[in-house]
ChimeraX commands (.cxc) that place a marker at each C-alpha (Angstrom):
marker #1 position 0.00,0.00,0.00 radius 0.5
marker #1 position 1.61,3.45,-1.05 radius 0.5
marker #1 position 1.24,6.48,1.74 radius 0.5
marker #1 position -1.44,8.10,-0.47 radius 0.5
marker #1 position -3.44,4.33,-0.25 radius 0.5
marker #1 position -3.11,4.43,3.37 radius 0.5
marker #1 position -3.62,8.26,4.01 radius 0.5
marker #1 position -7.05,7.75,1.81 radius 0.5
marker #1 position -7.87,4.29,4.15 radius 0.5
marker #1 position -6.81,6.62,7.18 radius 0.5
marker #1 position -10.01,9.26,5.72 radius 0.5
marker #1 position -12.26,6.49,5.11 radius 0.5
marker #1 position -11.87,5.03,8.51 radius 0.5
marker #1 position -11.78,8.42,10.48 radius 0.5
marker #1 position -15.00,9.69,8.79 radius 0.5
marker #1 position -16.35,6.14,8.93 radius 0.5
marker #1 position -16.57,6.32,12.67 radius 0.5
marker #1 position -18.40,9.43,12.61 radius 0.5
marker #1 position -21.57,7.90,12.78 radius 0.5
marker #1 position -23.14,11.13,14.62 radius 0.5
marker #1 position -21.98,13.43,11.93 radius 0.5
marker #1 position -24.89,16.26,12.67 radius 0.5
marker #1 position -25.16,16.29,15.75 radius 0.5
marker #1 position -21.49,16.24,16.89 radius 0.5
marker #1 position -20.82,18.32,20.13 radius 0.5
marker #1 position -20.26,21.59,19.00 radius 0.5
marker #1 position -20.64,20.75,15.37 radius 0.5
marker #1 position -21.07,23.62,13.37 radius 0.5
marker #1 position -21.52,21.24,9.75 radius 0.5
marker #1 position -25.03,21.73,9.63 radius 0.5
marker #1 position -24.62,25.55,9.75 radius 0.5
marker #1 position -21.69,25.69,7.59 radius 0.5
marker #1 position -23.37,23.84,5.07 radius 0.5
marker #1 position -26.31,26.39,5.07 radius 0.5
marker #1 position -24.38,28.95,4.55 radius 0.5
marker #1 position -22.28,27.48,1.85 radius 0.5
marker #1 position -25.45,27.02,0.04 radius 0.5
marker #1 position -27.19,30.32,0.32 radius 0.5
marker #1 position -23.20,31.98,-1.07 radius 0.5
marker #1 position -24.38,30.45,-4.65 radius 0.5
marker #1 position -27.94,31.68,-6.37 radius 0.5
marker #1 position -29.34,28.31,-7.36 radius 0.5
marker #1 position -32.80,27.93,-9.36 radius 0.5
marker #1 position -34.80,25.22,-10.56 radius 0.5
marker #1 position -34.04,23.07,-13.08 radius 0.5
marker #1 position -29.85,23.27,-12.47 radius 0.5
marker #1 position -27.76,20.19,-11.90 radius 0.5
marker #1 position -25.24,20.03,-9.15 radius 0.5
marker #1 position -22.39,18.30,-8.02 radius 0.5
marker #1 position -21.04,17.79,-4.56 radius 0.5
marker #1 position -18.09,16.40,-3.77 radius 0.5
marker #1 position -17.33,14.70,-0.14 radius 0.5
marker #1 position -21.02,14.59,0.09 radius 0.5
marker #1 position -20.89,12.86,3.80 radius 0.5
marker #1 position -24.31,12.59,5.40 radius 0.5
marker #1 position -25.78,14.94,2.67 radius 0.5
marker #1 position -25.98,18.11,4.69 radius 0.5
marker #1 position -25.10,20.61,1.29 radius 0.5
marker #1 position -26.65,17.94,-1.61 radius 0.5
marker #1 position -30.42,17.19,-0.01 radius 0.5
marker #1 position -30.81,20.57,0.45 radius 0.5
marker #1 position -29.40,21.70,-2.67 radius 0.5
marker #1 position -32.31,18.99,-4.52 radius 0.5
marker #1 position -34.99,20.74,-2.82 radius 0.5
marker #1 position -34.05,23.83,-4.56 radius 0.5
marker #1 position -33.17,22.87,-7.97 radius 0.5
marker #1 position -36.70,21.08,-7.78 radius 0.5
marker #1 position -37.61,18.22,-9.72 radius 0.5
marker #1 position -36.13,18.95,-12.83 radius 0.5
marker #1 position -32.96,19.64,-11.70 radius 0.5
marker #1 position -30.52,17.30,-10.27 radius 0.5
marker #1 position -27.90,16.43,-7.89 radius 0.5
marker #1 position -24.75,13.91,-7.88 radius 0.5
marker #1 position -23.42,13.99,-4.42 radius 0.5
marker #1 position -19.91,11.73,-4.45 radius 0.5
marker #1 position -18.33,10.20,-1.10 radius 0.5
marker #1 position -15.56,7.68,-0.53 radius 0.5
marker #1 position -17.19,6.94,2.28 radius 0.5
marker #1 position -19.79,4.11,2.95 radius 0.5
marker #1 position -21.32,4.86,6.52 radius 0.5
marker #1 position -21.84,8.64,5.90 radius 0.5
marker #1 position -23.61,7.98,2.45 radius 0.5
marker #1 position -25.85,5.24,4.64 radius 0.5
marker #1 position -26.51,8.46,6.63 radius 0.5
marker #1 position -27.47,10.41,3.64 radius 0.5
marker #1 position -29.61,8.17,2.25 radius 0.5
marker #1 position -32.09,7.96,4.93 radius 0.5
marker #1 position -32.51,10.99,5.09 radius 0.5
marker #1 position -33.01,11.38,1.55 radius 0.5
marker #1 position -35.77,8.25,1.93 radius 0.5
marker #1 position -37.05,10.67,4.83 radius 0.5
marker #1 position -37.79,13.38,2.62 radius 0.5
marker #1 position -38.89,11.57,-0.64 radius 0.5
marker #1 position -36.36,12.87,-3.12 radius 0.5
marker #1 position -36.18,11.50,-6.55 radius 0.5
marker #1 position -33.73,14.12,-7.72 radius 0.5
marker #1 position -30.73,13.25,-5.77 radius 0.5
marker #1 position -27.51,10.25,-6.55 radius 0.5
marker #1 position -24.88,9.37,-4.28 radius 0.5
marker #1 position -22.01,7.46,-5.97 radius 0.5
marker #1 position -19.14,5.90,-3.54 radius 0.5
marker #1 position -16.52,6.77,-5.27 radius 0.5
marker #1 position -12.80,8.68,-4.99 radius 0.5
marker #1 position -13.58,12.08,-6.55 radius 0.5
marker #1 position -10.18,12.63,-7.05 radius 0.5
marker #1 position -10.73,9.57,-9.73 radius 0.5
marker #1 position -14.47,10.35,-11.01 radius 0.5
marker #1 position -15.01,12.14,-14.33 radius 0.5
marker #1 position -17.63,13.45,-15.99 radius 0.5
marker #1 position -18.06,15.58,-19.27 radius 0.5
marker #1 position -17.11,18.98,-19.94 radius 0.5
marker #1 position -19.62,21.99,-18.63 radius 0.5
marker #1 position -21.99,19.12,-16.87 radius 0.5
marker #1 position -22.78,21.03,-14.01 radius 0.5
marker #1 position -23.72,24.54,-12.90 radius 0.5
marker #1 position -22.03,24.46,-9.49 radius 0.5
marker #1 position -19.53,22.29,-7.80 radius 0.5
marker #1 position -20.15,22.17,-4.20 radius 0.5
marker #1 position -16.90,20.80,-1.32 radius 0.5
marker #1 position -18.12,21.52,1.95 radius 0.5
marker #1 position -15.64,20.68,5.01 radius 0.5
marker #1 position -13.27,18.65,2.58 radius 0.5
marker #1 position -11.44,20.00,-0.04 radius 0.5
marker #1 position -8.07,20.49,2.14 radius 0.5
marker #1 position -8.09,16.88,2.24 radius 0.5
marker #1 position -7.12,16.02,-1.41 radius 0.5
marker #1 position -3.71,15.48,-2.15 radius 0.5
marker #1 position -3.30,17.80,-4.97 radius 0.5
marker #1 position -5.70,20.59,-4.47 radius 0.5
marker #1 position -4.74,22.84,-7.85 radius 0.5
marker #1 position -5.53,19.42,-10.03 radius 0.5
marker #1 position -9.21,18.84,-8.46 radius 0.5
marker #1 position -9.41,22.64,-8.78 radius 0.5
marker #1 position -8.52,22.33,-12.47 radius 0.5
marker #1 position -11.18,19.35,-12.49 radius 0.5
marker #1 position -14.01,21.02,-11.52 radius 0.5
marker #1 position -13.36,23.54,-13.88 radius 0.5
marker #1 position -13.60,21.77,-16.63 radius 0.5
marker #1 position -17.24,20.09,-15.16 radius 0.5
marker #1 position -18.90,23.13,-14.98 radius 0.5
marker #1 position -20.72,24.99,-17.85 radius 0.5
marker #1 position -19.51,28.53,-18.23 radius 0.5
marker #1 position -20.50,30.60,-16.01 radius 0.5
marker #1 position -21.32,28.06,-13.28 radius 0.5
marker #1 position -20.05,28.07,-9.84 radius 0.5
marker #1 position -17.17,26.50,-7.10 radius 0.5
marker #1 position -17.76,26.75,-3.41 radius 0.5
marker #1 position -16.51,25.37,-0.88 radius 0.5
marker #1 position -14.99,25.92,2.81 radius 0.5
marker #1 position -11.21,26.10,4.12 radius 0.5
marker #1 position -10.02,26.84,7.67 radius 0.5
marker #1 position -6.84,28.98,7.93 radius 0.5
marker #1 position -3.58,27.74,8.40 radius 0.5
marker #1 position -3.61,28.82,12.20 radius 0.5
marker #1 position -6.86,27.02,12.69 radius 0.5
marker #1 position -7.07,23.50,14.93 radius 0.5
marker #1 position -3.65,24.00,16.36 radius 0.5
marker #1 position -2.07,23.56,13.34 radius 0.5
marker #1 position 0.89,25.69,13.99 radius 0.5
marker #1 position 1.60,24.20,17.13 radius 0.5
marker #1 position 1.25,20.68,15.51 radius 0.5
marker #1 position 3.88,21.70,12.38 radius 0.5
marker #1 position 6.43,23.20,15.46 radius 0.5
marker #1 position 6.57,19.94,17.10 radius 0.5
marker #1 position 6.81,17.52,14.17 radius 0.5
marker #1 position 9.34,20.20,12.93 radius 0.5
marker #1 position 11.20,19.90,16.26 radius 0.5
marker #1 position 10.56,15.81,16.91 radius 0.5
marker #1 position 11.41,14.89,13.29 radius 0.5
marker #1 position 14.31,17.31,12.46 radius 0.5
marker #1 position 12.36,18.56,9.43 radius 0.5
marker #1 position 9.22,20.62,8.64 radius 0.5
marker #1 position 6.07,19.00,6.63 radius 0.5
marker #1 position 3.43,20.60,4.94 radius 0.5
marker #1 position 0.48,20.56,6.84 radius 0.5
marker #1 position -2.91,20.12,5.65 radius 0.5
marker #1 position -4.61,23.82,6.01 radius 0.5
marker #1 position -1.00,25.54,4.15 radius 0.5
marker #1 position -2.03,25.86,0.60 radius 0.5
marker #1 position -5.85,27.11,1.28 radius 0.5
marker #1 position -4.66,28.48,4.59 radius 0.5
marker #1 position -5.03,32.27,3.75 radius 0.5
marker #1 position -7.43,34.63,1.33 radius 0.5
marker #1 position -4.42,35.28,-0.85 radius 0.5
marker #1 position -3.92,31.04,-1.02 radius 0.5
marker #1 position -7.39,30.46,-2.22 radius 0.5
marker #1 position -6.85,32.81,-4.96 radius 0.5
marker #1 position -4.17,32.01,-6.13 radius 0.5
marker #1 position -5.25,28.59,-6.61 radius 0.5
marker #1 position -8.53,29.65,-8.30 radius 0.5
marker #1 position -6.62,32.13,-10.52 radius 0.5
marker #1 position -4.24,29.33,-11.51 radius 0.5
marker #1 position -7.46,26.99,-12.06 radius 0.5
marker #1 position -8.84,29.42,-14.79 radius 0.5
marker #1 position -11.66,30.96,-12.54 radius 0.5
marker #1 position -12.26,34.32,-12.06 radius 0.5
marker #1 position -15.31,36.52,-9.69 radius 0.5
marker #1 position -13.81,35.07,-6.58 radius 0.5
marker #1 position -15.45,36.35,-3.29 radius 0.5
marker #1 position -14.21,34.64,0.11 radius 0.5
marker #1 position -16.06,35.45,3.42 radius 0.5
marker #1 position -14.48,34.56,6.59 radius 0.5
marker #1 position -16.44,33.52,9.59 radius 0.5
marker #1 position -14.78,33.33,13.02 radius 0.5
marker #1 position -15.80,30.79,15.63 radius 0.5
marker #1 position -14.28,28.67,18.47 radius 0.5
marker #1 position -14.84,26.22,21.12 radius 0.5
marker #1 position -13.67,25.02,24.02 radius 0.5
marker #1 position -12.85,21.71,24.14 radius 0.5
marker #1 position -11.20,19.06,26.55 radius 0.5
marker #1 position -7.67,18.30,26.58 radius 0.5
marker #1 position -8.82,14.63,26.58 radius 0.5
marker #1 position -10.31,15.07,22.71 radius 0.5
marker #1 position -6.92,17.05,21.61 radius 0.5
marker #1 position -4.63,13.44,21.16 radius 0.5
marker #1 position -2.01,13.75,18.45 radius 0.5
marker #1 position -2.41,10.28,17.41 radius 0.5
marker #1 position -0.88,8.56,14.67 radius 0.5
marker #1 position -4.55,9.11,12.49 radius 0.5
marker #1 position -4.39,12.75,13.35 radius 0.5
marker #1 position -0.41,12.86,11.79 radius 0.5
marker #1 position -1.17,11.06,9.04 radius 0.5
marker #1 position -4.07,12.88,8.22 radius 0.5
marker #1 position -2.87,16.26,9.27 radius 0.5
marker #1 position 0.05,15.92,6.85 radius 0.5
marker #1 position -1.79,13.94,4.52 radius 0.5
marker #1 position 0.34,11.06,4.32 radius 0.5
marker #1 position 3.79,12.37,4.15 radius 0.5
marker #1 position 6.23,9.18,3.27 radius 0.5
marker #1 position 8.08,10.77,6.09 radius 0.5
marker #1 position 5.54,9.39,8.13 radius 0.5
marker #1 position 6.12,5.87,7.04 radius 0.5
marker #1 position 9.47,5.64,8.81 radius 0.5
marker #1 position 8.09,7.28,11.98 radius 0.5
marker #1 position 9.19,4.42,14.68 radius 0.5
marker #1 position 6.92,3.69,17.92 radius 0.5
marker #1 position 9.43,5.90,20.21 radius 0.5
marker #1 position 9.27,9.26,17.84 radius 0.5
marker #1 position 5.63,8.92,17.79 radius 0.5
marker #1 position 5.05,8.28,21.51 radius 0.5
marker #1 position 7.65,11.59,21.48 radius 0.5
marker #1 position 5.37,13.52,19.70 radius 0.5
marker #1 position 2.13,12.70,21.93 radius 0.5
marker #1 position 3.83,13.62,24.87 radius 0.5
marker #1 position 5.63,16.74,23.53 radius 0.5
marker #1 position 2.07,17.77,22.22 radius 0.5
marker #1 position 0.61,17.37,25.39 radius 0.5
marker #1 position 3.07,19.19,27.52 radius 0.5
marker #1 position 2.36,21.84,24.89 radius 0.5
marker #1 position -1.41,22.06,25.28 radius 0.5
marker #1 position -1.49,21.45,28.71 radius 0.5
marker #1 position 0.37,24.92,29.43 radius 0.5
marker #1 position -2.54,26.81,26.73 radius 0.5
marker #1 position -5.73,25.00,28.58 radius 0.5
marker #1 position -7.96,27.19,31.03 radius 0.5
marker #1 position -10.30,25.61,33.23 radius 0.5
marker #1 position -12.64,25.53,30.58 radius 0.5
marker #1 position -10.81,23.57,28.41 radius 0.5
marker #1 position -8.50,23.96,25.28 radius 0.5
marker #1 position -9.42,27.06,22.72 radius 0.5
marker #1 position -9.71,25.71,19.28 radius 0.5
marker #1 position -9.92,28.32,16.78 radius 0.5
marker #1 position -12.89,26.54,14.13 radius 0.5
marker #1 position -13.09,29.97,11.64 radius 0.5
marker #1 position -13.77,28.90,8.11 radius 0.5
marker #1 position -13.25,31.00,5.11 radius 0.5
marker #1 position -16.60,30.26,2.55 radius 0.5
marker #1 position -14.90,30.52,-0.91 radius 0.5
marker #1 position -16.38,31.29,-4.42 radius 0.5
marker #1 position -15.66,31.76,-7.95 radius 0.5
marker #1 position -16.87,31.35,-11.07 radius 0.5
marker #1 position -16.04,29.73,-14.66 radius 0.5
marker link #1:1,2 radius 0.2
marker link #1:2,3 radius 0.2
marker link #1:3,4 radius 0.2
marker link #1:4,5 radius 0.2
marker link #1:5,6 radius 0.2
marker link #1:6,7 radius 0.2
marker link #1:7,8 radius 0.2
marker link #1:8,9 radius 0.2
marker link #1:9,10 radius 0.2
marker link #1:10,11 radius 0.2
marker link #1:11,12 radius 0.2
marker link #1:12,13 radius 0.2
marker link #1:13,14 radius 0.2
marker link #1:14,15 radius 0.2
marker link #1:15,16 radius 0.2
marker link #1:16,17 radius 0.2
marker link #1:17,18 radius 0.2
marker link #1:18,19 radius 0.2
marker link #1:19,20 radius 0.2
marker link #1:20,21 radius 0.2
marker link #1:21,22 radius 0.2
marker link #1:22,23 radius 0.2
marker link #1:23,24 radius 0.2
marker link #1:24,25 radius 0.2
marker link #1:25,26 radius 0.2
marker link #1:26,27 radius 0.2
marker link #1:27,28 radius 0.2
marker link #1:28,29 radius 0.2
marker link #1:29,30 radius 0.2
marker link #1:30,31 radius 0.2
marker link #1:31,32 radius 0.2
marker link #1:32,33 radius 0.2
marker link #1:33,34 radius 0.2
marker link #1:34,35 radius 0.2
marker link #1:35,36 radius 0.2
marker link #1:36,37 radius 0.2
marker link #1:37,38 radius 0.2
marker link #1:38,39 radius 0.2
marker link #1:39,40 radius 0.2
marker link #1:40,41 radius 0.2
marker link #1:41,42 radius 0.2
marker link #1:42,43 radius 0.2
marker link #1:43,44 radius 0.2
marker link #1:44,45 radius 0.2
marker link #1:45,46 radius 0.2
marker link #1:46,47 radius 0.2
marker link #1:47,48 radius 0.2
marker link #1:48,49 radius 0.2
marker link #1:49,50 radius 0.2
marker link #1:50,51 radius 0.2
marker link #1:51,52 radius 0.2
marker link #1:52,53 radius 0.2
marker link #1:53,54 radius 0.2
marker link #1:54,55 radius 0.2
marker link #1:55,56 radius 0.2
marker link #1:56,57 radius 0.2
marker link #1:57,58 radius 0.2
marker link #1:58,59 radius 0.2
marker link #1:59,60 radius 0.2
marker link #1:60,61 radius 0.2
marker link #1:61,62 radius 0.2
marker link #1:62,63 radius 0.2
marker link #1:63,64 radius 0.2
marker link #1:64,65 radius 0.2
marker link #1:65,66 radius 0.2
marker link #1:66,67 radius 0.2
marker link #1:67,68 radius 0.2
marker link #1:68,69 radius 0.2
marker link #1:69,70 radius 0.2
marker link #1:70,71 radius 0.2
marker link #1:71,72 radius 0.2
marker link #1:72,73 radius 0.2
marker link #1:73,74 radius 0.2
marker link #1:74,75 radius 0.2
marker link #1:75,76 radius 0.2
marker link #1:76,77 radius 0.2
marker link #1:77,78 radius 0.2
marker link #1:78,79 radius 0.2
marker link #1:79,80 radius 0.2
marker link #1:80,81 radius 0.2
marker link #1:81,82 radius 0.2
marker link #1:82,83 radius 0.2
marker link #1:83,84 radius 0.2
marker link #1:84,85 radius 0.2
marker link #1:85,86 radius 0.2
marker link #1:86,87 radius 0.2
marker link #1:87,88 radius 0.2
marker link #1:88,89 radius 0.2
marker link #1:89,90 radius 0.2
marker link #1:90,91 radius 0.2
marker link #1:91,92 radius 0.2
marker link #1:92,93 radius 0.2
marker link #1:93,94 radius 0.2
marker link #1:94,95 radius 0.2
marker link #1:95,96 radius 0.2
marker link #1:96,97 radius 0.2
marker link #1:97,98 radius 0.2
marker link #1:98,99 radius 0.2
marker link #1:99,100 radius 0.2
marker link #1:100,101 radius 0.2
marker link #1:101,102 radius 0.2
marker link #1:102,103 radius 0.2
marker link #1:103,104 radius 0.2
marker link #1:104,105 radius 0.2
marker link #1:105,106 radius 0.2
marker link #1:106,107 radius 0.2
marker link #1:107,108 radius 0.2
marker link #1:108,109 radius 0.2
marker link #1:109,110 radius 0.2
marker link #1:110,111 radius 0.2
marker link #1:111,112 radius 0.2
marker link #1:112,113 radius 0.2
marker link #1:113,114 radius 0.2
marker link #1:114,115 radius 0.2
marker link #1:115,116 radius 0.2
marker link #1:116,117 radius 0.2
marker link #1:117,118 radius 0.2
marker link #1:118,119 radius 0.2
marker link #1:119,120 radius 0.2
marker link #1:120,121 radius 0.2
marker link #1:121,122 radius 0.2
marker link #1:122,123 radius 0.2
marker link #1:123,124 radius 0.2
marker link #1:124,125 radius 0.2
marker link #1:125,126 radius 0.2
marker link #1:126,127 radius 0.2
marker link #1:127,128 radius 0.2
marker link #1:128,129 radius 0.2
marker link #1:129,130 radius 0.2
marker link #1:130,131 radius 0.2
marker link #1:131,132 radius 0.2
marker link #1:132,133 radius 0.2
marker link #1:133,134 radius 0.2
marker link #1:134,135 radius 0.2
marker link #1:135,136 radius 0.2
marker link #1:136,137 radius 0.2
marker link #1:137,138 radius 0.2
marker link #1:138,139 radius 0.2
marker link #1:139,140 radius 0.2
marker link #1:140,141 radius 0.2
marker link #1:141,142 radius 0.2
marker link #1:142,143 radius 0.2
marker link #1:143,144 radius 0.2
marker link #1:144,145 radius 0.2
marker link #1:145,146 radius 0.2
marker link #1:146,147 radius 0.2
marker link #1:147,148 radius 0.2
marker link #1:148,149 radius 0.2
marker link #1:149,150 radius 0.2
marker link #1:150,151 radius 0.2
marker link #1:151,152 radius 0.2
marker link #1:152,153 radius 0.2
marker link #1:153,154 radius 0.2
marker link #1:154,155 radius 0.2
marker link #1:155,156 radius 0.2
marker link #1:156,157 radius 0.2
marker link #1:157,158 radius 0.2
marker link #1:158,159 radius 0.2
marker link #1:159,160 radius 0.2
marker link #1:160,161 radius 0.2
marker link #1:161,162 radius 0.2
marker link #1:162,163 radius 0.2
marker link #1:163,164 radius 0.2
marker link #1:164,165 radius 0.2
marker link #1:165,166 radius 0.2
marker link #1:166,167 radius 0.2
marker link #1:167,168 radius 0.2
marker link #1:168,169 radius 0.2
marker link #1:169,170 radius 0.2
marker link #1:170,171 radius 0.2
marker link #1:171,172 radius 0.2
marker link #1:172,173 radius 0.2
marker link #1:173,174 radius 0.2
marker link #1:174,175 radius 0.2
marker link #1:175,176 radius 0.2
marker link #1:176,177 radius 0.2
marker link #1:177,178 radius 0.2
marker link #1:178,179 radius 0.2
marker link #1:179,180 radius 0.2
marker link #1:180,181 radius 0.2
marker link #1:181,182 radius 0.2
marker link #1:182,183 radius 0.2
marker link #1:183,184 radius 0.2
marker link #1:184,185 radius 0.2
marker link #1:185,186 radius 0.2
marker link #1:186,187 radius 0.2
marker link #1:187,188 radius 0.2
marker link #1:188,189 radius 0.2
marker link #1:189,190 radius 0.2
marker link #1:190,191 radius 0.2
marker link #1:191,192 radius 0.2
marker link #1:192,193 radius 0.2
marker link #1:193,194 radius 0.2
marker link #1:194,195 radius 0.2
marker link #1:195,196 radius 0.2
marker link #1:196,197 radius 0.2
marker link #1:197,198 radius 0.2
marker link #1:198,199 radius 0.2
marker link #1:199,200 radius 0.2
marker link #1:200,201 radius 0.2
marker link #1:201,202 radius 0.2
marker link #1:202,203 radius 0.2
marker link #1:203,204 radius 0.2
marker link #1:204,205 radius 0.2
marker link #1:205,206 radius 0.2
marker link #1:206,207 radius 0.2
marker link #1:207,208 radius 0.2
marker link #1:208,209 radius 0.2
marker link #1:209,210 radius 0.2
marker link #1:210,211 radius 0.2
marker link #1:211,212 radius 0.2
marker link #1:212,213 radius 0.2
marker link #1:213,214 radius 0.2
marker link #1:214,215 radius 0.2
marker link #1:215,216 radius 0.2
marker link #1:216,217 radius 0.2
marker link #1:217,218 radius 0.2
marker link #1:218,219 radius 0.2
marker link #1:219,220 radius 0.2
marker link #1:220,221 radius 0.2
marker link #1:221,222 radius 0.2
marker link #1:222,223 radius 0.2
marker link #1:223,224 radius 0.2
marker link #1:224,225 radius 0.2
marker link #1:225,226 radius 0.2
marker link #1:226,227 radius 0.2
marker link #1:227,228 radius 0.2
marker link #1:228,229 radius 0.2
marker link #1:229,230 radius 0.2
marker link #1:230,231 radius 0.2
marker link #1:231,232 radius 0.2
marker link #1:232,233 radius 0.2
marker link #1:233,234 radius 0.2
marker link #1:234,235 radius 0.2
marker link #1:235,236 radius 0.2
marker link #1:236,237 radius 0.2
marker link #1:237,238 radius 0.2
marker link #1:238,239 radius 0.2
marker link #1:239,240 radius 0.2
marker link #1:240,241 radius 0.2
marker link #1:241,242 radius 0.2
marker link #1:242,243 radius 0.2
marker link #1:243,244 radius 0.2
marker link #1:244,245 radius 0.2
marker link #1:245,246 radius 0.2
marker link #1:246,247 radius 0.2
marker link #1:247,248 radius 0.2
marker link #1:248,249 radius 0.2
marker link #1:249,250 radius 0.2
marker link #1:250,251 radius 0.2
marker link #1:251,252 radius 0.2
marker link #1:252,253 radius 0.2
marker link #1:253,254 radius 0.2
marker link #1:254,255 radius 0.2
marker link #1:255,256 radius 0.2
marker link #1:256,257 radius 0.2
marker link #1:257,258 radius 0.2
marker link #1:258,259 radius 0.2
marker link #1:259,260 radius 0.2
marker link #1:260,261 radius 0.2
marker link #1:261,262 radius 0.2
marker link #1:262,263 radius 0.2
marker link #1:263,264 radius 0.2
marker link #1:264,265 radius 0.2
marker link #1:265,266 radius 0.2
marker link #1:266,267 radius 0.2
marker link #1:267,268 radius 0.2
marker link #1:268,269 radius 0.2
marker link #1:269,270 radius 0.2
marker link #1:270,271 radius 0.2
marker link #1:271,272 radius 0.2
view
C-alpha cells in the first residue's frame, strides 16, 4: 500500500466512525453547510455536483431547490456517511438526488456538466488541491459556480502541531490547512485553475474543548500531513515523542474551561 493508499484508508476510517456526523458536540456542519449554500444563487431546473457529500448536509438541500427537474450527484468515498445520507433522503422523498461511492479525485464526468460544484468541510483533504481545482473547472458549464470551505492555516492547532513535528522529526512537513490556509492562497489557486469573480467570506468561531479530545495520534499525523512518506518511517518511540511533547504543549494553553480551538472557516467562491 503506497502512503497516499493508506492516508485515503486513514479518511475512510476516520470519517467512517463518525456515525453522529450532525449532531457532533459543537458541530457547526449543519450551519456551515447552510451557509455554503445560500453563497451560490441556485434555481430550478440546475444540476449540481457535490463532492465529499458525507451525510448529505449541502446535496439534499441543494435537490430541494433545484426542484424536480434539476438534479444532484453527491460523491463520497465513504460508505457509513452515504448510509446516513440516504435515509434521510428516503425521509424526505427525493427522486432528484444520486450518491455514488466513489474517490472524486478519480471520477469524471463531461465537460460543462454542471452549474455548481459544491466541497463543503473537505477540499483540504485532497492530495493535490490545484488538479481537483482544475477538475471542476472543466465540469462546470460557463458561467457556473465553485464553493466550498477552508479553515486557515492557524486554525485547529495547526501551527503548534507543524512546530513539534518540525522539532521531533528534524524537518518541517506541509500541513494540511498551508495551501488554502489564507485569502491570498485560495486565490491564487482559483486564478491558476482558470476561474475568475472570486469572493471569500471569513467567519470566526471557536470552542472550548477538553484536553482529553486534543490526542495527536498517529490518524491525526497522518491525516494532518496527509500522508507524508516521512511518516512511514516514523518508529513507535518518535511517535510516543510527539504525543507527549504535544501534550506538555497544550497542557500549558488549557484554562479551566478547556482547550481554545480556533474553528473559523473562510466560505470561498468563484466562477467559470
Amino acid at each position: 500500500m503506497t502512503d497516499r493508499d493508506s492516508y485515503k484508508q486513514q479518511l475512510k476510517e476516520f470519517y467512517g466512525s463518525r456515525t453522529t456526523y450532525d449532531y457532533e458536540e459543537g458541530t457547526r456542519h449543519p450551519l456551515e453547510a447552510k451557509i455554503l449554500l445560500e453563497f451560490v444563487p441556485l434555481h430550478s431546473e440546475q444540476k449540481i455536483l457535490d463532492v465529499a457529500t458525507g451525510t448529505g448536509l449541502v446535496a439534499i438541500p441543494a435537490a430541494q431547490k433545484v426542484g424536480s427537474e434539476g438534479y444532484v450527484i453527491g460523491i463520497d468515498m465513504t460508505p457509513g456517511m452515504l448510509h446516513q445520507a440516504r435515509l434521510k433522503i428516503a425521509a424526505a422523498k427525493l427522486q432528484n438526488i444520486e450518491l455514488i461511492e466513489a474517490d472524486a479525485e478519480y471520477l469524471n464526468f463531461s465537460d460543462r456538466s454542471f452549474d455548481a460544484v459544491f466541497c463543503c468541510e473537505a477540499i483540504v483533504l485532497f492530495p493535490d488541491i490545484l488538479t481537483i481545482l482544475q477538475k471542476w473547472y472543466s465540469f462546470l458549464k460557463t458561467g457556473g459556480y465553485v464553493a466550498f470551505t477552508c479553515p486557515p492555516e492557524t486554525a485547529y492547532m495547526a501551527s503548534l502541531q507543524q512546530r513539534i513535528c518540525a522539532r521531533v522529526l528534524g524537518e518541517s512537513l506541509p500541513h494540511i490547512l498551508e495551501p488554502l490556509g489564507t485569502p491570498e492562497k485560495c486565490r491564487s489557486l482559483l486564478n491558476q485553475a482558470g476561474f475568475r469573480d472570486i469572493e471569500i467570506k471569513i467567519e470566526p468561531s471557536g470552542r472550548y474543548r477538553p484536553l482529553r479530545d486534543n490526542k495527536l495520534s498517529w490518524t491525526a499525523i497522518n491525516i494532518n500531513f496527509k500522508g507524508n512518506p516521512l511518516l512511514s518511517k516514523l518508529s513507535p518511540e518518535k511517535l510516543n515523542q510527539l504525543e507527549v511533547e504535544y501534550t506538555t504543549e497544550i497542557e500549558k494553553l488549557a484554562t479551566d474551561r478547556g482547550l481554545w480551538i480556533d474553528t473559523t472557516k473562510f466560505f470561498v467562491r468563484a466562477r467559470k
